[in-house]
N, C-alpha and C positions, 0 to 999 in steps of 0.2 A: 712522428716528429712534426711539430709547428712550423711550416713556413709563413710569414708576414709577405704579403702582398702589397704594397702601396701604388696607388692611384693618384696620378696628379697629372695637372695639365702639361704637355711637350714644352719644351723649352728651345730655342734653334742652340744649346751646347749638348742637346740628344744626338747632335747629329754620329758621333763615334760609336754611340749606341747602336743605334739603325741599323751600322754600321756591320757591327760586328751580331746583328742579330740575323741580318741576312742570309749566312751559311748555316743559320742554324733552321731554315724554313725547308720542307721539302719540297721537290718540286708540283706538291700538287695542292699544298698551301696556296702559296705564291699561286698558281693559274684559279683559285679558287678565291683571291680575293683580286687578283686584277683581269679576270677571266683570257688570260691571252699567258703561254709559258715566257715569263720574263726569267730572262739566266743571270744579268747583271742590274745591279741598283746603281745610275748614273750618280755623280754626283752633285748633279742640278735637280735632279728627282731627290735625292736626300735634303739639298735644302730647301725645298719646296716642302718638304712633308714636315719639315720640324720647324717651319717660319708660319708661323699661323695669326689673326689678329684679334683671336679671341673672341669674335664675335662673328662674322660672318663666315668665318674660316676656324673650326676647335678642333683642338686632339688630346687627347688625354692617352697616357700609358701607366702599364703597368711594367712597377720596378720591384726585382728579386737578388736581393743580392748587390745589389747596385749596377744590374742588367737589364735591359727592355726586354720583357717577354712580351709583351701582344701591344698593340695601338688600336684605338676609335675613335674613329673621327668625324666630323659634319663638314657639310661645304651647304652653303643657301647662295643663290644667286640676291643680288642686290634689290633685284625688282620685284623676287619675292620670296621676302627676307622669313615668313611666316611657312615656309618648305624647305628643310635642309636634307640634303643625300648622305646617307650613315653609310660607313664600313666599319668592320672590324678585322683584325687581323693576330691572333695570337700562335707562337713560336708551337710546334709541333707538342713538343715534350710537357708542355701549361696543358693541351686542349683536352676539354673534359675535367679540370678541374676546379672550376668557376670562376676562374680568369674573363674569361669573353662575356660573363653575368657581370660581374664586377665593372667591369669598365664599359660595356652597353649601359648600367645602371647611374655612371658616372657621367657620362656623358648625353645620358636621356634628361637627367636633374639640371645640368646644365642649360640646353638649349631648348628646353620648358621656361626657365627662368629667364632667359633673353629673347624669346617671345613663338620659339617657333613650338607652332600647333601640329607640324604634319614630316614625319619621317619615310624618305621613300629609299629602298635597296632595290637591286638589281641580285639575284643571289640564281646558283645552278639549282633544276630541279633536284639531284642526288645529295644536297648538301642538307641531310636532315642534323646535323646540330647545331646551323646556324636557324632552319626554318623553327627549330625546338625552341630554341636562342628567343626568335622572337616573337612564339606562342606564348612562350611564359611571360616576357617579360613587357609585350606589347600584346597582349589580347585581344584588341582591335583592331590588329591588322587587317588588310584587306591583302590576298595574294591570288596574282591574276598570272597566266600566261602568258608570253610575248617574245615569239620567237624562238630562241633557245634557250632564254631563263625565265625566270619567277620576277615579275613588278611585283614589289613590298609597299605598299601603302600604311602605314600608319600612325593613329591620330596619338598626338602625346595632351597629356592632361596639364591643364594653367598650373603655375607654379606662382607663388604671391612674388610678385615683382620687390619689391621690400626686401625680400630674403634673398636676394641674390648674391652671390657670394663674389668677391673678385678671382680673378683666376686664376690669380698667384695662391690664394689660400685655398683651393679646394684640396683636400687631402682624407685620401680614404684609405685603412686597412683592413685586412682581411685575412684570418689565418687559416692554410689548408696542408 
């Protein structure tokens, strides 16, 4: 059976989404993309995650059904705007099925194209599908020790400024 996957940038009326994608995360999800067991999704954290400005602040998800299953997101600090911080986050029952390629790939095109050169994560040493994640799809990573996880360094390649898309139009699908 064909499932259609669609990718498209967050919108702040995802927030019901979020919402209800929540319970569907297990608990080692959830500590594995905000490295601490979070039980509850405040709802100023919800609209924080789905209020984004598209440029120094992106997220993109993937919609199934007319469900969020996973998010990816960038944050750059303003002073330097050419380094942004990647997560990802996909619902248990998606993972392993190129969800978290798809929108890592969605949101790598992006923030190529608005200028940023360099992608850094914070990721646990045990999380080999996210470090798989971003062997294949960042092969220039650099990944260093520090502490108790992995510093992710990596370089994303210029994307011709021209072809930048607005961020209402970006839309990708993908059947699995």
């Amino acid at each position: 059976m064909d499932i259609t996957v669609t990718t498209r940038p967050v919108r702040p009326d995802d927030a019901a989404l979020f919402c209800r994608l929540w319970p569907r995360l297990s608990p080692e999800t959830v500590y594995r993309r905000f490295h601490a067991p979070v039980h509850r999704l405040p709802e100023e954290t919800v609209r924080r995650l789905v209020t984004v400005d598209h440029d120094l602040r992106e997220a993109v998800v993937a919609v199934v059904g007319g469900e969020v299953v996973g998010v990816a997101r960038y944050d750059r600090p303003p002073g330097a705007p050419a380094t942004a911080e990647v997560a990802v986050l996909v619902e248990d029952a998606w993972q392993g099925a190129g969800v978290g390629r798809q929108l890592l790939a969605s949101l790598t095109d992006l923030a190529a194209r608005r200028g940023v050169r360099t992608f850094t994560a914070t990721v646990q040493p045990d999380n080999r599908p996210v470090l798989g994640l971003v062997r294949r799809l960042l092969p220039g990573s650099i990944v260093t020790a520090d502490v108790d996880v992995l510093s992710v360094t990596s370089p994303l390649d210029p994307a011709p400024v021209s072809a930048a898309p607005r961020p209402d139009s970006l839309l990708t699908t993908a059947s699995h």
